[in-house]
Kinemage of the C-alpha trace (Angstrom):
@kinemage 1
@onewidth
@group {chain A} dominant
@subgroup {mainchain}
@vectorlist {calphas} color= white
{ca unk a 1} P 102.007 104.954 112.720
{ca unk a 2} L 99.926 105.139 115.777
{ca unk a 3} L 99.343 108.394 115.909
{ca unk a 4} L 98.007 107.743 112.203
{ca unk a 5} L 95.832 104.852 112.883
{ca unk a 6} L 94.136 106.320 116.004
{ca unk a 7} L 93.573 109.801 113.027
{ca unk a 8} L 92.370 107.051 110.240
{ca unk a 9} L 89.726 105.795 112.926
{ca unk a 10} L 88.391 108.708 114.851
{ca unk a 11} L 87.684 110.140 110.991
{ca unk a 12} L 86.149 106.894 109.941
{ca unk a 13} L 84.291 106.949 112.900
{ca unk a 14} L 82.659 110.499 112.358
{ca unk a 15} L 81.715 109.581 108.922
{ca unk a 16} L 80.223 106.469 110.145
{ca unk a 17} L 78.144 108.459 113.278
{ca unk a 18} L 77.017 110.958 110.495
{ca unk a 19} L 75.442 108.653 108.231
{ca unk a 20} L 71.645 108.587 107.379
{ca unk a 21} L 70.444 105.159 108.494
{ca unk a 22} L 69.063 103.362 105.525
{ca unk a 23} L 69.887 100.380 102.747
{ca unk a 24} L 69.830 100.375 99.592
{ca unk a 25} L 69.348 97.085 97.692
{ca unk a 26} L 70.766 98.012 94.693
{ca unk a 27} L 74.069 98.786 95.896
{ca unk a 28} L 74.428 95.650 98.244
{ca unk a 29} L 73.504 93.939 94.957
{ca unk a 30} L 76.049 95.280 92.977
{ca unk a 31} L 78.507 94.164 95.898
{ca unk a 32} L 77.636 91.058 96.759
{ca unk a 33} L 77.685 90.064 92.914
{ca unk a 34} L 81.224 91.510 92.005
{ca unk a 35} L 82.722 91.500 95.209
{ca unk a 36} L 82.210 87.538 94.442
{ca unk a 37} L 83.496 87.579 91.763
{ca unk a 38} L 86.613 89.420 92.827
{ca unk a 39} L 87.139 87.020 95.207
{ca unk a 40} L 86.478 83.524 92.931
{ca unk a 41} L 89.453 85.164 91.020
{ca unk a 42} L 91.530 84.716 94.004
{ca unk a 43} L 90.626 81.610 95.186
{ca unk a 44} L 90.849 79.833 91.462
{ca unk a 45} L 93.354 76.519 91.917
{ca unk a 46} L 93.593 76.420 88.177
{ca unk a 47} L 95.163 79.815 87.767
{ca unk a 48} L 98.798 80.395 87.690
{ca unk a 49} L 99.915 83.398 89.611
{ca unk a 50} L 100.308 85.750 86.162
{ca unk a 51} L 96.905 84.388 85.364
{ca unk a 52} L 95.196 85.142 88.405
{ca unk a 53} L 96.540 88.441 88.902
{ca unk a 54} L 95.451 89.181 85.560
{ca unk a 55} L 91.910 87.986 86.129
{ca unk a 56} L 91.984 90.118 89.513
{ca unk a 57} L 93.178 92.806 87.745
{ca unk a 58} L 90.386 92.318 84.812
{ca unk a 59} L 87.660 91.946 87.909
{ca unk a 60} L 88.856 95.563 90.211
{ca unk a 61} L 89.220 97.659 86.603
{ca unk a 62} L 85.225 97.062 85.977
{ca unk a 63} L 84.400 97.010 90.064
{ca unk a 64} L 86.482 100.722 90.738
{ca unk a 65} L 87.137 104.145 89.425
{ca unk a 66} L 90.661 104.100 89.749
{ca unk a 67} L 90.632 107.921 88.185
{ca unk a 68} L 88.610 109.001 90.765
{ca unk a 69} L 90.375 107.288 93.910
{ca unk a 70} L 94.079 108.789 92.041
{ca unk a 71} L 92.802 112.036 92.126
{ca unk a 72} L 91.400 111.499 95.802
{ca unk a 73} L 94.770 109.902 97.238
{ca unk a 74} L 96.709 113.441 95.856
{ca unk a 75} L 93.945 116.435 96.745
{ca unk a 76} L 95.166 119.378 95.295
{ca unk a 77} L 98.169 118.072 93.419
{ca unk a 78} L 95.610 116.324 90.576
{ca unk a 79} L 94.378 120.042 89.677
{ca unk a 80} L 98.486 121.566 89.783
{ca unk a 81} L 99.645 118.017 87.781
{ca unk a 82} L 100.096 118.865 84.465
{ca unk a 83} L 98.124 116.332 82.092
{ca unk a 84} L 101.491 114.852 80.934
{ca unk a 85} L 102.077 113.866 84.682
{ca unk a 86} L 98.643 112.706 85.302
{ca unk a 87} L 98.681 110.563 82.501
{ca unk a 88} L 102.174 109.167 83.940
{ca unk a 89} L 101.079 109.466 87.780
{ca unk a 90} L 97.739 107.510 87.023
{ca unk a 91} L 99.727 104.481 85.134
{ca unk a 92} L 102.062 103.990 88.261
{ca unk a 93} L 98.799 104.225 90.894
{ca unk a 94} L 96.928 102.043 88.821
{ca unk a 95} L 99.962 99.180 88.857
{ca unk a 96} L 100.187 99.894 92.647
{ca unk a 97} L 96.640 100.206 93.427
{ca unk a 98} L 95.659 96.686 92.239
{ca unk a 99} L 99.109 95.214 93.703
{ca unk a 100} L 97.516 96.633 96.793
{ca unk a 101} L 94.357 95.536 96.239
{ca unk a 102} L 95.396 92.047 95.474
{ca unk a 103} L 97.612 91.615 98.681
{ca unk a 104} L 95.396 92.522 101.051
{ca unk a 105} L 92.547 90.794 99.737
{ca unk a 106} L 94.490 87.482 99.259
{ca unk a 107} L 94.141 87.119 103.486
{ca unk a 108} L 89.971 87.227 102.606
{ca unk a 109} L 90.350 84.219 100.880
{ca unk a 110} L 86.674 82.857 101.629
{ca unk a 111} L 83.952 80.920 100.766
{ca unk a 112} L 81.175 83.452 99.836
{ca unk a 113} L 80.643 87.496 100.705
{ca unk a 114} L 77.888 87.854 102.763
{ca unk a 115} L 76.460 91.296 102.579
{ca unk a 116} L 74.984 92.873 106.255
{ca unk a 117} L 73.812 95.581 105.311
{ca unk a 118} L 74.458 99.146 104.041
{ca unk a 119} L 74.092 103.087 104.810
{ca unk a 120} L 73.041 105.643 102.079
{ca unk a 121} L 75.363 108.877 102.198
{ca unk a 122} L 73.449 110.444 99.588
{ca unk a 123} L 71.735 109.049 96.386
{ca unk a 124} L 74.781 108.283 95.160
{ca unk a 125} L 77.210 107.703 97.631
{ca unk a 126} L 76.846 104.468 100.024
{ca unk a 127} L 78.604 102.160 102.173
{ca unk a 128} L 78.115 98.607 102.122
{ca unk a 129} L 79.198 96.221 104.950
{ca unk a 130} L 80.131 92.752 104.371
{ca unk a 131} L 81.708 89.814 105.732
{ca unk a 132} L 83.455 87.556 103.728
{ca unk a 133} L 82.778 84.127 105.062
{ca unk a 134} L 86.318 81.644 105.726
{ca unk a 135} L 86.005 78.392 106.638
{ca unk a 136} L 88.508 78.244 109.473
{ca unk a 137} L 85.759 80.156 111.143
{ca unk a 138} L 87.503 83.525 111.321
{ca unk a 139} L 85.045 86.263 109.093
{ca unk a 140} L 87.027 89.382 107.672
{ca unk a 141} L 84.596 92.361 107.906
{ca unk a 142} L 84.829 94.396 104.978
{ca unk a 143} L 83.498 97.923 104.066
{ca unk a 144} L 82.963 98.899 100.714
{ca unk a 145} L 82.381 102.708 99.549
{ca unk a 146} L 79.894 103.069 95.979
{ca unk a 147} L 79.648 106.001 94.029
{ca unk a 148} L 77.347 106.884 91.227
{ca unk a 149} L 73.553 105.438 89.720
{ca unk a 150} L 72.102 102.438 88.884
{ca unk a 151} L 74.179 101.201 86.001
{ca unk a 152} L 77.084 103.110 86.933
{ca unk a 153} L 78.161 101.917 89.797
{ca unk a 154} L 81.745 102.166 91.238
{ca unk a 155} L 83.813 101.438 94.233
{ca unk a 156} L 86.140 104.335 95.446
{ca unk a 157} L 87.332 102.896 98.329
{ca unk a 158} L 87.870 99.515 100.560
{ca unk a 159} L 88.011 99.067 104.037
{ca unk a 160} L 90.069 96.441 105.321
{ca unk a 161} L 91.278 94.786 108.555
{ca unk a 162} L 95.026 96.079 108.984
{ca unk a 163} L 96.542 94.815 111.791
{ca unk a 164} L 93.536 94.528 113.845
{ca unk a 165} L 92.116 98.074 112.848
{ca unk a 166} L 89.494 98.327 109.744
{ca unk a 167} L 90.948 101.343 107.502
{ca unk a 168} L 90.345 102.703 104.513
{ca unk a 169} L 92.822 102.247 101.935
{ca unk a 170} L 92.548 105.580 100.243
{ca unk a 171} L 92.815 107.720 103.048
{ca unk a 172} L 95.479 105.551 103.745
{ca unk a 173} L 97.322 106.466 100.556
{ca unk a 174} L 96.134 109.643 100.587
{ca unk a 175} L 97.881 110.857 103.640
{ca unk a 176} L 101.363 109.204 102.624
{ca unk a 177} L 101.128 110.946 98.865
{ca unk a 178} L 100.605 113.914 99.986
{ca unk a 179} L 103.040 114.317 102.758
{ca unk a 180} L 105.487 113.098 100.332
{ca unk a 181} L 104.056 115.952 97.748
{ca unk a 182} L 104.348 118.541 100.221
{ca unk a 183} L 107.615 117.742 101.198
{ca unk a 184} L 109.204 118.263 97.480
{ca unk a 185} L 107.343 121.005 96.255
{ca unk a 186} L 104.871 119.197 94.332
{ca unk a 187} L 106.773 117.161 92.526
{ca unk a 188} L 105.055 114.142 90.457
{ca unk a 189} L 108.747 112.705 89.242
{ca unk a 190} L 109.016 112.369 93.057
{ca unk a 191} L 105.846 110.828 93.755
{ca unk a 192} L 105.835 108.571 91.000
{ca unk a 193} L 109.472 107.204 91.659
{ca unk a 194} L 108.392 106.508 95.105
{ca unk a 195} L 105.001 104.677 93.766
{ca unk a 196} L 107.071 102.189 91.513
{ca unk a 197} L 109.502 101.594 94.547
{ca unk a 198} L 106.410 100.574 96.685
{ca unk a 199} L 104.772 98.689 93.647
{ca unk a 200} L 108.492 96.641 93.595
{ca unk a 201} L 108.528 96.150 96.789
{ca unk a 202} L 105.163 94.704 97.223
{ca unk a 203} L 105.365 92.564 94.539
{ca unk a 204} L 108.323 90.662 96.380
{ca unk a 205} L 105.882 89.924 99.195
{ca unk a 206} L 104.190 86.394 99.523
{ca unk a 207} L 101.950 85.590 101.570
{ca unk a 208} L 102.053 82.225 103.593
């Protein structure tokens, strides 16, 4: 795990160092508006647990291409897939994705996302860096990855403060699905059963 975390960084960190310096407004915009959001579904007293998971759920379906981080997290394997185990493969990320999503974001509980600031990749590629304001005092940085235009906007990835390190939870995922690919020949039946076991088993977490 280590050895993974000190890989997750130094990559993180090249992609960071090889970043054109410069914001764009429209992007931190789009953020700071649903990344609000996202989080006001979270922190909602009135919501039962179904209900707010189902709001969260509502809120990360319009804020992220989950197609487009599924095919990420399995490289190669979403071109050898047939579409019959796509369309299976993508249902079982999608339930584990949010589950994700909503467990790790529950610890940002906050008061309001304060965007920093932001670094243009390309014209339609960005990263915008936030901190989501608590008020115990102790600010979560968190690093949010757009893709696509104006009016089209989509998160592909989150970066989030695991055990003291900030990593991205696609390459994350990406580097346990496909080790797990490669190590039975492909198989989506195999990556699919172990998705739903993670899904279960994070589902039985609380959080204090």
């Amino acid at each position: 795990m280590k050895t993974f975390l000190r890989s997750t960084l130094a990559a993180s960190f090249l992609l960071a160092s090889a970043l054109p310096v410069f914001a764009d407004a429209r992007t931190e915009a789009y953020v700071q508006t649903n990344a609000s959001e996202v989080l006001k579904s979270l922190n909602n007293p009135k919501l039962t647990a179904a209900e707010r998971t189902a709001a969260f759920s509502t809120y990360m379906d319009k804020f992220t291409n989950l197609d487009a981080v599924s095919n990420f997290v399995i490289g190669k394997y979403s071109r050898r897939f047939t579409e019959a185990e796509l369309t299976r493969y993508r249902a079982a990320f999608r339930t584990y994705a949010l589950a994700v999503y909503e467990y790790e974001l529950d610890a940002y509980r906050g008061e309001a996302v304060v965007v920093k600031n932001s670094v243009d990749r390309s014209e339609t590629d960005s990263i915008v860096n936030t901190v989501i304001k608590r008020q115990d005092g102790t600010d979560m940085d968190v690093r949010w990855r757009v893709q696509g235009k104006e009016g089209s906007y989509k998160v592909v990835d989150v970066a989030l403060n695991l055990d003291g390190n900030l990593i991205w939870m696609a390459i994350e995922q990406r580097a346990q699905f496909i080790a797990l690919l490669d190590t039975n020949n492909g198989s989506a039946d195999a990556l699919i059963r172990k998705i739903a076991s993670m899904t279960s088993d994070l589902k039985s977490k609380t959080r204090s």
